[in-house]
N, C-alpha and C positions, 0 to 999 in steps of 0.2 A: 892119831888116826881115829882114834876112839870117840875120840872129843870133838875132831869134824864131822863125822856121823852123826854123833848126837844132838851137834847144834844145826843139821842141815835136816834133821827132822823134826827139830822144833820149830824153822822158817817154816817147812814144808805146812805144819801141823797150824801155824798160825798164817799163814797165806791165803792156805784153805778158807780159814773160818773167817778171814776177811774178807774175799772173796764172795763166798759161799753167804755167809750169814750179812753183807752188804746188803745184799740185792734182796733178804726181808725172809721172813719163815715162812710163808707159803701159805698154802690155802689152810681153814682149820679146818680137819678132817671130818670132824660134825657137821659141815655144811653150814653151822649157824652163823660161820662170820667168814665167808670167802674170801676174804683180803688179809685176815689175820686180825688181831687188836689192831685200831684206830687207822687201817688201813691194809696197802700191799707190804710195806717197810718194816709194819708194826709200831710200837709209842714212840723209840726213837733212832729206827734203822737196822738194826740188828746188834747181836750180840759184841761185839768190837766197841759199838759204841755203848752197849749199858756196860761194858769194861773199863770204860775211862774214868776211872777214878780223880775227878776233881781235887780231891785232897792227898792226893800220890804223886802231882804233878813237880816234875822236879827239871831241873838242865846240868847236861853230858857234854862237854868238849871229848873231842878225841877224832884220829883219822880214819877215815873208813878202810878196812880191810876187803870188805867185797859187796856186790849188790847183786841181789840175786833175786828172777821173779818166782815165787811157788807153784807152781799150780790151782787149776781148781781142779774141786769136784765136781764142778757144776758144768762145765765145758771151756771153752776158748778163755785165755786171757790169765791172769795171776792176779795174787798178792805180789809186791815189791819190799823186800828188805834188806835193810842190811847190818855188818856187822861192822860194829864201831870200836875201834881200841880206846878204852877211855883212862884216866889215869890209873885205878887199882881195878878193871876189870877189862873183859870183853864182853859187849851188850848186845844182842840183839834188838833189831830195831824194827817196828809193823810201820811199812811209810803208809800204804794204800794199794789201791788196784793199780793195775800197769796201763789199761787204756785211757786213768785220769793223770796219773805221772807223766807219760808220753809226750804231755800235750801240755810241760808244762815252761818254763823259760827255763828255771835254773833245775839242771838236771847233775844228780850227784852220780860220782863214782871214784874207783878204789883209791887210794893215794890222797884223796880231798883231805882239808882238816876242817871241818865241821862242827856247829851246836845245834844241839838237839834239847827243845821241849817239848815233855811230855810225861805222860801219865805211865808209870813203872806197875805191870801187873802179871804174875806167875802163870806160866800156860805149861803143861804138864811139869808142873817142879820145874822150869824153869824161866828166868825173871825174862821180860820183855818191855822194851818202851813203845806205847804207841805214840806216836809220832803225832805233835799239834805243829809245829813249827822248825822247820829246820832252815839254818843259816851258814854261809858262805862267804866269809869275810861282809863285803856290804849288801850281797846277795838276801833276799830270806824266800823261804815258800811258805806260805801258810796252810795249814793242811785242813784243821780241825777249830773251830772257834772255844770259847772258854768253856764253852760246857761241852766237849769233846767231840760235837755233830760235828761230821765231816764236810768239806767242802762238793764234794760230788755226791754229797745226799739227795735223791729225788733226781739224778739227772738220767738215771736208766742207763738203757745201753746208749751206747753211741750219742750221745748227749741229749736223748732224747727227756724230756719231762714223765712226770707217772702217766699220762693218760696220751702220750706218743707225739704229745706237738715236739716239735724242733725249739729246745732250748735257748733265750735270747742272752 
């Protein structure tokens, strides 16, 4: 019991900050730079993505135990994770937001037997993969390209672009 608590608040804690820290740092309180560094997003989207460790990138077989969306802080909508049995552990796994998941062909859950690449990085002492690519027998989704930027980078809400056009 202990052990599902602690790992339903390290989704929770990393949903969040996928979530949360997606959608860019915010204004800089200085007023000197209103979009943040090199933008709304910042240099490369937020903290999830300067977490992807290119040289941590590794591949997980194993079947999913459960998919669960977190919460944000920020309002409506989640992180999506899930929990993968993989040979000598159980992983935690950062897929993405749930409004870019939702929408997307191959959609996982519990009982799947699944691969997973990705970049393996510690979120309070405990390990997590974010999630570049996951696979379904011939299935795949691709989430994040090689240098960990995600695929719903810049698409805003509702798939809208940074500056509010309708995404093509």
């Amino acid at each position: 019991m202990k052990r599902s608590i602690s790992a339903l608040a390290v989704l929770a804690v990393a949903g969040g900050l996928i979530v949360a820290f997606a959608q860019g740092p915010g204004p800089d309180p200085s007023g000197e730079n209103p979009g943040g560094p090199r933008g709304p997003r910042g240099p490369r989207g937020g903290p999830f993505e300067r977490m992807y460790d290119t040289k941590m990138v590794e591949t997980i077989t194993g079947e999913v135990i459960a998919v669960e969306v977190a919460p944000s802080p920020r309002g409506p909508g989640g992180g999506m994770h899930l929990r993968l049995n993989a040979k000598k552990e159980t992983v935690d796994v950062a897929l993405g937001p749930e409004r870019y998941l939702k929408d997307q062909s191959l959609q996982i859950k519990a009982g799947d037997n699944i691969e997973v690449r990705g970049s393996r990085v510690t979120i309070e002492e405990n390990p997590v993969v974010i999630a570049a690519e996951v696979k379904r027998g011939d299935e795949s989704l691709i989430l994040r390209d090689d240098n960990g930027i995600p695929k719903w980078a810049g698409q805003g809400r509702e798939g809208r672009g940074r500056r509010g056009r309708q995404a093509d």
